[in-house]
N, C-alpha and C positions, 0 to 999 in steps of 0.2 A: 872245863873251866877256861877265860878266856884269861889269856897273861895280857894286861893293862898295859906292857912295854909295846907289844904289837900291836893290839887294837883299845880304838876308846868307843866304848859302851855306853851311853847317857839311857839313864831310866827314868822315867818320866815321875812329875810329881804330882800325884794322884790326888792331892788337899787343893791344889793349883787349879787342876785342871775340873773339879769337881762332878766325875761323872757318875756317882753314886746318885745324883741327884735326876740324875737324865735316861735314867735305864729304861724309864718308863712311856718313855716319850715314843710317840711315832708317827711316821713319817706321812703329811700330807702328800699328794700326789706332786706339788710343787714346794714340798718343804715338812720341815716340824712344825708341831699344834703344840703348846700346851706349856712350855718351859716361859719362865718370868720374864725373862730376857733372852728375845729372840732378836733374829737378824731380820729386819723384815723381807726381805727375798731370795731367792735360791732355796737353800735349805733350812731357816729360821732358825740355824743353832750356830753359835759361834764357837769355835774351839779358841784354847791358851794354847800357844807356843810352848811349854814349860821348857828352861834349862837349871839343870844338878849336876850334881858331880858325880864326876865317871865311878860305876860299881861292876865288878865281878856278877857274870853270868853264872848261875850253879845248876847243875842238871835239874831242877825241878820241873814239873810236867809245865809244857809250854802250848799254846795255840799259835798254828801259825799257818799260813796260805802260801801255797807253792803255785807256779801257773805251767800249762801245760801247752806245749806247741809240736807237731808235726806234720812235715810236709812228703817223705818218703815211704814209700812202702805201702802195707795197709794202715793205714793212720789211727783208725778207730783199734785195730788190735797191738800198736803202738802205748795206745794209750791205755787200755786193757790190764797190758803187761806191766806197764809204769805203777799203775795203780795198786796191782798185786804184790810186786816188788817191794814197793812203798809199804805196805800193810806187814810184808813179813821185815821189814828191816826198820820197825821202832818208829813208824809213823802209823797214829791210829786216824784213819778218813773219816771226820763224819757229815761233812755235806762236800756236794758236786757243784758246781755251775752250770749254766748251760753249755753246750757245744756251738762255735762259731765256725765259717768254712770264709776264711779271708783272704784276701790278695795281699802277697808279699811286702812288707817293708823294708827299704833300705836297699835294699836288694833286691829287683821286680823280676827278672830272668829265672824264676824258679816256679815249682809248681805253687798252687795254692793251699795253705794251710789248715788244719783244723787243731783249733786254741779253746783252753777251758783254762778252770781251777779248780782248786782243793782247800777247804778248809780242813785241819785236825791239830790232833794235838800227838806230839812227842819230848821226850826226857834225855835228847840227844842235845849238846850244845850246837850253838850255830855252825860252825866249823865241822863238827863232826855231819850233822845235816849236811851240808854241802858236801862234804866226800861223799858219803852217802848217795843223793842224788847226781851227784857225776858218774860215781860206778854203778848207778842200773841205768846211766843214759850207754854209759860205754857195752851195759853186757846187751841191751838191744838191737845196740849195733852204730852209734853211733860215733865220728873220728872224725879229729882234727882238718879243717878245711876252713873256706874262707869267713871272713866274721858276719852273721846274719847270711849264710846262705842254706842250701838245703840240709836239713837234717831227718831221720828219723824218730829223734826225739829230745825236748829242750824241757830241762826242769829249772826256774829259777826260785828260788827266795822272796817272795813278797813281802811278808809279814813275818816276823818271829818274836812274838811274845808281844810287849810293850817299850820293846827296844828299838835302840837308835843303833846300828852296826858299823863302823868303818875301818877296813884294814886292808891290806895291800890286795888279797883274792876275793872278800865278800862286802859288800854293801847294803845293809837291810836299813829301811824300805827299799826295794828296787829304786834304780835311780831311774827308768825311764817309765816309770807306772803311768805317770800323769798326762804323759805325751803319747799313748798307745789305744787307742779304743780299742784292738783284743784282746790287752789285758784287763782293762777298766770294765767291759761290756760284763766277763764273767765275774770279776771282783764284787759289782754291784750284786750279783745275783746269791751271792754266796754271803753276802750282809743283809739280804732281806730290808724292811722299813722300820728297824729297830734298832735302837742300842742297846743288847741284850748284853753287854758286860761293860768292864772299865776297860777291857783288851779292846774289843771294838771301838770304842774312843778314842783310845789311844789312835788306833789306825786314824780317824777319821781327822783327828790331829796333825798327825804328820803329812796330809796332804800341802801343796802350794797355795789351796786355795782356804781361808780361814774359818770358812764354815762347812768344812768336812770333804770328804771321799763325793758325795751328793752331789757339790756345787764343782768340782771337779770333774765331774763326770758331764755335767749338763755343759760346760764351757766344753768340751771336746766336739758336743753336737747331741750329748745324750740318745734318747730312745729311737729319735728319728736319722740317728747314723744305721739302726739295724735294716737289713733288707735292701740298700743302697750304699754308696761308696767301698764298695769291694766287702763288705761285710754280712754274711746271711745267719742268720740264727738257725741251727738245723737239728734233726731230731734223727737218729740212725732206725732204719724197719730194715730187717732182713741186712743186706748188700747195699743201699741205698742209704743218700741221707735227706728225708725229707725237708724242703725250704719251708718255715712255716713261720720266717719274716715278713714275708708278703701279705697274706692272707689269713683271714680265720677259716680252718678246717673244721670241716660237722663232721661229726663220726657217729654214724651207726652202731645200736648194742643189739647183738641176734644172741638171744640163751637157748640152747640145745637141752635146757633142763628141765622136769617139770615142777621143779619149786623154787625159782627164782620170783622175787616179787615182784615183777611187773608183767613179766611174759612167760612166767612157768607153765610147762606145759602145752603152750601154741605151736612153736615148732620141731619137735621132735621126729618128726618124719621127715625124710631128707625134698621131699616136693614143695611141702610150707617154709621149709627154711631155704629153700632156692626160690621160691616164690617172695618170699620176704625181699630176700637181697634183690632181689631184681627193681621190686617196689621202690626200695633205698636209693640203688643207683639213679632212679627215675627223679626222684626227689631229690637230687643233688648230693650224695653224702662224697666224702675226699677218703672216708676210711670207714670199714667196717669192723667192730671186734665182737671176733665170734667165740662165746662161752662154753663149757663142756661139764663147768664145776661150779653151783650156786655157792655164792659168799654169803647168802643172808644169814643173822642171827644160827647159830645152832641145823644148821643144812647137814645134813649127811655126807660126810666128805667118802668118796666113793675113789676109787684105785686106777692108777694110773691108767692100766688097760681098759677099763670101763670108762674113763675118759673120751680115749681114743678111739675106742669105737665106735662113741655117739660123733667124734667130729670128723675122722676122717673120709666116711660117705659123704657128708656134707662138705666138706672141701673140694674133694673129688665134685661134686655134682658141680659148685661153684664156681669150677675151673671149665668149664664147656660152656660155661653161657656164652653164646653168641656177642662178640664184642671185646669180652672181658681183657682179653690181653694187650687187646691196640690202646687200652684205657690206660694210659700210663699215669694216671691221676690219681687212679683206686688204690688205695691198702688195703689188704687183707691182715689182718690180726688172729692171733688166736694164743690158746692159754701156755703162759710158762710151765708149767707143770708137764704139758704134755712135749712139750719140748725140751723141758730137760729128761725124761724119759728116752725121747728118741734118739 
């Protein structure tokens, strides 16, 4: 619980701000459709300011978005650990953002970063949250040094709840949300084009800009800051993080099965499924994923080892084609199952 002598808490007034009315509403590609009174541009929904009087935070289950940044180390297994941490210490995850690879702010003499977020919900109060996320930055290895320089790992407080936080260590909203495209980039992604609660409102509320998180994000430079000005949208395969701001990638589907609906059957000899790929590449694909285990309806789900034994000749074959490795463009995909087996 929060003691009201140290910090003041404002919670928002829900009659005020009327988002029971808007949950429904979603998002044009340049705004909201559909509410009585819209904004006509930006994002066609205005938010109320509301102010009340300061209330006592109580552990009850809360929603709230943390953001992720690291620039040291292995970064993706930074964030890995963070995540896991998180999960066993009373934060439950239940959606991701995208993964960003950005150039430093504030501070440009360090390496480049990779920044996400986290939506979930936990019954930790704020305070206790932030200890929390301070002691799995410190057990990963993280230590005191200069303000915005290199870390292996930075958890902040985005969101918590429907609250307004201010006290001498925490600030909720984050105070630089609005001013940061890698946090805003993954924020937006992690609200989707809807306002699926009075929490999300809230947030969209508490932006600078009066008709939501939306029209703040598009004042920064929106969709067209991705894949230029230091900021790449990337997606991690193997060791790698694919750039896939620039460009659309086609990806190839090869099934090693023979009852998958489309191609069951076709390749199952390791010559037709080297034959295929080869076809693919020709045709342009950026990624192939190669199947071992049909998902259709009611398939025969068959054992790890029987898996692996339909894909691993065919890897193997796929790895001599002529060319294949100077292709630094190709993905090779193939099925989780058999990878966590191995």
């Amino acid at each position: 619980m929060i003691q009201p002598s140290a910090t003041s808490v404002h919670g928002l007034n829900k009659t005020a701000i009327g988002m029971n009315i808007f949950k429904n509403i979603i998002a044009a590609k340049h705004g909201f459709r559909g509410a009585a009174n819209t904004y006509s541009k930006a994002t066609g929904l205005c938010f109320l300011h509301s102010v009340s009087n300061s209330v006592e935070v109580h552990s009850t289950e809360q929603e709230v978005v943390i953001a992720l940044g690291s620039n040291v180390g292995n970064r993706l297994d930074n964030f890995n650990e963070a995540l896991r941490l998180m999960n066993k210490s009373g934060i439950q995850i239940s959606r991701h953002g995208c993964l960003y690879e950005t150039e430093p702010a504030y501070v440009t003499d360090q390496p480049l970063f990779l920044n996400s977020a986290i939506r979930g919900v936990t019954k930790l109060s704020p305070h206790e949250l932030l200890r929390v996320l301070k002691q799995i930055e410190k057990d990963i290895g993280r230590t005191e040094g200069i303000r915005y320089g290199p870390r292996p790992i930075d958890l902040d407080i985005l969101f918590y709840g429907n609250f307004k936080i201010h006290s001498e260590t925490l600030s909720v909203p984050h105070e630089r949300i609005w001013e940061r495209p890698f946090v805003m980039a993954p924020l937006i992604d992690l609200l989707g084009s809807a306002i699926d609660s009075d929490t999300v409102g809230s947030w969209h509320s508490f932006s600078t800009q009066k008709c939501g998180l939306f029209e703040s994000w598009e004042k920064l430079g929106g969709e067209q800051l991705i894949g230029k000005d230091g900021m790449r949208r990337v997606l991690p395969i193997g060791n790698r993080l694919l750039d896939w701001s620039q460009k659309t990638h086609v990806m190839g589907i090869l099934n090693l099965t023979p009852d998958s609906f489309s191609d069951g059957g076709k390749f199952q000899s390791v010559d037709a499924a080297v034959s295929q790929v080869q076809l693919m590449i020709s045709e342009g694909v950026d990624i192939i994923d190669i199947g071992a285990q049909s998902t259709r309806p009611f398939a025969t789900r068959i054992s790890a080892e029987e898996e692996l034994d339909r894909l691993i000749p065919v890897l193997e074959a796929v790895r001599q084609i002529p060319g294949l490795k100077t292709n630094s463009y190709l993905w090779i995909l193939f099925t989780r199952k058999s990878l966590q087996k191995q």
